[in-house]
C-alpha positions as CSV (number, residue, x, y, z in Angstrom):
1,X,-81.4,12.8,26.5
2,X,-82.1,14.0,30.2
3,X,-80.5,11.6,32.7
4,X,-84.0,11.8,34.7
5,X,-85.0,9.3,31.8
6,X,-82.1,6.3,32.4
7,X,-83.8,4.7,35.5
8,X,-87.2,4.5,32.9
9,X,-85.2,2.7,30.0
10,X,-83.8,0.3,33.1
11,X,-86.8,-0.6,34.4
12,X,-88.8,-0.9,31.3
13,X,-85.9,-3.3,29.6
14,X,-85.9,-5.5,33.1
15,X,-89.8,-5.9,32.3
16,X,-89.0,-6.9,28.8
17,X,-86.1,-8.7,29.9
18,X,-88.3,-10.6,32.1
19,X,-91.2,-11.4,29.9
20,X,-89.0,-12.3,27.0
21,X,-86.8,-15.4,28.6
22,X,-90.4,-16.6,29.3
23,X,-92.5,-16.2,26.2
24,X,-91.0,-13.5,23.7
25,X,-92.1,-10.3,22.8
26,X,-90.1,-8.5,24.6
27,X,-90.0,-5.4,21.8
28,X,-93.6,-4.8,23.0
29,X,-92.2,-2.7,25.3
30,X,-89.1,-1.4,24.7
31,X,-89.1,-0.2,21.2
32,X,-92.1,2.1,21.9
33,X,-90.2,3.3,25.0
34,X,-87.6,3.8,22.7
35,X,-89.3,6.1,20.2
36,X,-90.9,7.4,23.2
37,X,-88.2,9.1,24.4
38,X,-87.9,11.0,20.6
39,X,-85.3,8.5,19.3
40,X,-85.2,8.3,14.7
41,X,-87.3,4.5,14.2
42,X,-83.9,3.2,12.6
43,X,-81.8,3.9,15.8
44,X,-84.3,2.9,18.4
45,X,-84.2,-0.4,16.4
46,X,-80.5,-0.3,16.5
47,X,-80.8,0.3,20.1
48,X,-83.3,-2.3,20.7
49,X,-81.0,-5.0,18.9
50,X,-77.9,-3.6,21.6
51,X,-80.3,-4.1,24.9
52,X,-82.0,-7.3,23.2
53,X,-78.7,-9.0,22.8
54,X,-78.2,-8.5,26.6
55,X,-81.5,-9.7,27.2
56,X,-81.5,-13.4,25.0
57,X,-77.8,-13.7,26.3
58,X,-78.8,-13.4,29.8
59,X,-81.4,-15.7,29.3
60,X,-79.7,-18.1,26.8
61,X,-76.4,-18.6,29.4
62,X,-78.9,-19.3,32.6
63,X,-80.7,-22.2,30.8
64,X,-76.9,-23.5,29.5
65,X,-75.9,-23.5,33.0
66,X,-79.3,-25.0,34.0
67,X,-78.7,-28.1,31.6
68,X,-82.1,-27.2,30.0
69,X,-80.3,-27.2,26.9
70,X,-76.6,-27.5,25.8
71,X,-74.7,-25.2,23.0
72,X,-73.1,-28.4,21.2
73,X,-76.7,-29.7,20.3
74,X,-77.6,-26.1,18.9
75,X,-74.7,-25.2,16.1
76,X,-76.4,-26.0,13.6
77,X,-79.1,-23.7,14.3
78,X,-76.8,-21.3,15.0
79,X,-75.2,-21.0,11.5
80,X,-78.1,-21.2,10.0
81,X,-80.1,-18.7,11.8
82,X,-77.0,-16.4,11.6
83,X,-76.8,-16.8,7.6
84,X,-80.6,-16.3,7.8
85,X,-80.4,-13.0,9.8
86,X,-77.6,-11.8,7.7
87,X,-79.6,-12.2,4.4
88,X,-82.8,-10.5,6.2
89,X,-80.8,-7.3,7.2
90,X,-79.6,-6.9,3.7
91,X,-83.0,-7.7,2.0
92,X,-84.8,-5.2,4.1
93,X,-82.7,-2.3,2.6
94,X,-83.8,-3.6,-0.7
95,X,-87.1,-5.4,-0.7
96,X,-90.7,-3.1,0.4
97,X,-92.0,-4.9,4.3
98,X,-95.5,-3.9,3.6
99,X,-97.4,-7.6,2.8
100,X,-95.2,-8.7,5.4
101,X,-96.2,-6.9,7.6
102,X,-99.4,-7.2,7.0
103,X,-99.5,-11.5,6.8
104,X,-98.0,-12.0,9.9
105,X,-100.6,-10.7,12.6
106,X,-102.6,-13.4,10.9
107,X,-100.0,-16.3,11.1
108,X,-99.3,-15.4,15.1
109,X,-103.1,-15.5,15.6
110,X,-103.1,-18.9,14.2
111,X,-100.3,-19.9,16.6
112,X,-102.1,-18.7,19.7
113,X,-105.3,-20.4,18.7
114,X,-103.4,-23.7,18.0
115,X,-101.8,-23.9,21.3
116,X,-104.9,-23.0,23.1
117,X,-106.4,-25.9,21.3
118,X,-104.1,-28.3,22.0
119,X,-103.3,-28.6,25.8
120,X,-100.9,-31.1,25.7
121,X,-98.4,-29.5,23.3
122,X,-95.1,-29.4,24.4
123,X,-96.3,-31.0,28.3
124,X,-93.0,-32.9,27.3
125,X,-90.6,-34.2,25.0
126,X,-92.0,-36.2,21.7
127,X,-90.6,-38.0,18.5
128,X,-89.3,-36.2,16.0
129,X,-90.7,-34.9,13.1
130,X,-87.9,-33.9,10.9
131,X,-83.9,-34.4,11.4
132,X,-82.3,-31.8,13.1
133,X,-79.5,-30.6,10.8
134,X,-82.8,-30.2,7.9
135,X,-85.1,-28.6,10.6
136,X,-82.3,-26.0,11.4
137,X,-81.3,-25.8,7.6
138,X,-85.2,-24.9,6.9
139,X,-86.0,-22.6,10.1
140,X,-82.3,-21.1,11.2
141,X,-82.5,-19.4,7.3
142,X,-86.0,-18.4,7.1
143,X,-87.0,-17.7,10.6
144,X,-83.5,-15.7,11.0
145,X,-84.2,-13.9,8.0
146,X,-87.4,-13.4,8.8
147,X,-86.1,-11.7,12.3
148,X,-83.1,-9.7,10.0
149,X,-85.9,-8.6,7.7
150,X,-88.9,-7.7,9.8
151,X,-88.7,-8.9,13.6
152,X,-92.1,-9.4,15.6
153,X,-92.8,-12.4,16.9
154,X,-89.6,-14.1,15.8
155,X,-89.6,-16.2,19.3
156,X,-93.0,-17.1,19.0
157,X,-92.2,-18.5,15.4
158,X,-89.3,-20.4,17.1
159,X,-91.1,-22.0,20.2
160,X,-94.1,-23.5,17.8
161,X,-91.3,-25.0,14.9
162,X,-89.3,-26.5,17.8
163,X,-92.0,-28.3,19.5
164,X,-94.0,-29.2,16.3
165,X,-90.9,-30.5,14.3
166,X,-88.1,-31.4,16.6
167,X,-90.6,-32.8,19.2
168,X,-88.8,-30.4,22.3
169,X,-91.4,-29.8,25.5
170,X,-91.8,-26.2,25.6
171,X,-89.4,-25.8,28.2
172,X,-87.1,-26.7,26.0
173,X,-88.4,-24.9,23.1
174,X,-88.1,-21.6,25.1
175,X,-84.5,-22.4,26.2
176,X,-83.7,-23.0,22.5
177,X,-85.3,-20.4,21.2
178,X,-82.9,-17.7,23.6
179,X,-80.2,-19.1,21.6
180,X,-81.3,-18.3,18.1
181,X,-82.6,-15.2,19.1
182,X,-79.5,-14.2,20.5
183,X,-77.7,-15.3,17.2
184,X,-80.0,-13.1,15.1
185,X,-79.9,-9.8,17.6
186,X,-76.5,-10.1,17.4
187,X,-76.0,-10.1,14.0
188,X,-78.6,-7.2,12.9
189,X,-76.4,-5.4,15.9
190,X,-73.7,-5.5,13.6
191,X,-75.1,-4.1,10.9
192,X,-76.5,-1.7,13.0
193,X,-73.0,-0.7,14.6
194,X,-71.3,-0.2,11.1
195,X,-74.1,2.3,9.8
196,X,-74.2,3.9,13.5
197,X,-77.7,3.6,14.3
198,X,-76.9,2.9,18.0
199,X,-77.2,4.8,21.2
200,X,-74.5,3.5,23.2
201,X,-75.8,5.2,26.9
202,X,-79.5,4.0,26.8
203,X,-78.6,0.4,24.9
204,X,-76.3,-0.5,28.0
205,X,-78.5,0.9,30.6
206,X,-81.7,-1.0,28.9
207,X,-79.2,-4.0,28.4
208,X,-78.1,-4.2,32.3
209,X,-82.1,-4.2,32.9
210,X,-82.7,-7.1,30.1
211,X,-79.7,-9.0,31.3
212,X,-81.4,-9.4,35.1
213,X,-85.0,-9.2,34.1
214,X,-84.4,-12.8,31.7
215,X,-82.0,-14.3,34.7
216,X,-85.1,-13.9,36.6
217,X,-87.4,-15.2,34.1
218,X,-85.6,-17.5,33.1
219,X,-85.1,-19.0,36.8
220,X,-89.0,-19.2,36.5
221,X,-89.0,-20.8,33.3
222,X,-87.0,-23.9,34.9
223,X,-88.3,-24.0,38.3
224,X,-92.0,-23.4,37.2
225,X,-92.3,-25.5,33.6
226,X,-94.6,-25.5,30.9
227,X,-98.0,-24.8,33.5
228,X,-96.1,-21.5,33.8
229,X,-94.9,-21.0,30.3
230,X,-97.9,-21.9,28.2
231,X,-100.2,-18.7,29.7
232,X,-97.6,-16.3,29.3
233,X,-96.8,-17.2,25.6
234,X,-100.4,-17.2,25.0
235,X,-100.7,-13.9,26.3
236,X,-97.6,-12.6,24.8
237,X,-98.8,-13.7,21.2
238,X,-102.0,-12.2,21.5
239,X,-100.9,-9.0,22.9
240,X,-98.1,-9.1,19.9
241,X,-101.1,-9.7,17.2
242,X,-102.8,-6.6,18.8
243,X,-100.0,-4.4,18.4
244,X,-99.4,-5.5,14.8
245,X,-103.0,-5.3,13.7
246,X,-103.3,-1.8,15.2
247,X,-99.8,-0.5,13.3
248,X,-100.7,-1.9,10.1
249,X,-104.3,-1.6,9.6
250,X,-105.1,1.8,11.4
């Protein structure tokens, strides 16, 4: 790869860096300038999960430090979502992605058309829907499978679940969400690591661009709230079904 190209992969993974702390979808944008830049599909997904985990880190440490959210309320979450990812990055060598693939363009539409229905979701904290250790029993495995497995839209998935279920404004549904998403990048890295499926150079270059792009965004995230949130994960969701749509059903 020609050096020229490192200062592209930086700026493009700040972008992503920035837009994911705020509202997901983040791999919008750096897995096609991955492949862009001639890389095999399996190692720019490799290479994604290296500058992504930089990126959710970034993002996940700011809003700990913030008080937005705090690690001790999230292990559960944690385990589960890592046992979830872990099972997803196996099945995917076994199981075909296709009706996947195909279903979930559909299921993120329906999320952006829900939130644009309902203004008030996640203005601020409500009651409860389910207990948190069954919540995180129920999402951590199939949501972080689901982001072992496949991938798109995984914090989109998150954000809705959390405010729906556990009754968390979405402010704190985005913080929470950095956390699980850095559980599952970091596991699928491992598994990319031990099959080498990696590109060490670009990863950290991308990652040192993810890991200031989300400390801005998520310094916008908590000074700006859900006014600011809410566009920019409708957005993000609609931009994310367009993608799929256009992959899957060209």
């Amino acid at each position: 790869m020609s050096i020229t190209l490192l200062p592209l992969l930086f700026a493009a993974a700040f972008v992503a860096g920035l837009v994911d702390s705020i509202a997901g979808g983040g791999g919008l944008i750096t897995v096609p300038v991955l492949m862009g830049i001639g890389l095999p599909p399996q190692v720019a997904l490799g290479t994604n999960k290296l500058q992504a985990s930089f990126g959710s880190g970034s993002a996940m440490l700011h809003f700990v430090r913030a008080g937005t959210i705090k690690i001790g309320d999230c292990w559960p979450g944690i385990l589960w979502t890592a046992a979830g990812a872990t099972l997803g990055v196996w099945a995917v060598q076994l199981i075909d992605a296709t009706l996947l693939k195909q279903l979930i363009p559909w299921l993120l539409a329906a999320i952006a058309i829900y939130t644009l229905l309902s203004p008030r979701l996640g203005a601020e904290d409500s009651h409860a829907r389910l207990n948190p250790w069954l919540f995180y029993l129920l999402f951590g495995l199939s949501i972080g499978f689901y982001d072992g497995f496949f991938g798109p839209g995984t914090g989109s998935f998150w954000t809705m679940a959390l405010m729906l279920l556990l009754g968390c404004s979405m402010l704190r549904a985005t913080a929470t969400t950095k956390v699980m998403n850095f559980t599952s990048n970091f596991v699928a890295l491992i598994f990319f690591l031990a099959v080498g499926q990696v590109k060490f150079t670009e990863g950290i270059v991308m990652g040192v661009g993810q890991f200031l792009g989300a400390r801005v965004g998520s310094k916008l995230v908590i000074t700006r709230g859900t006014a600011f949130i809410r566009p920019v994960f409708i957005t993000m969701v609609l931009a994310l079904v367009a993608r799929l749509i256009y992959l899957n059903f060209r």
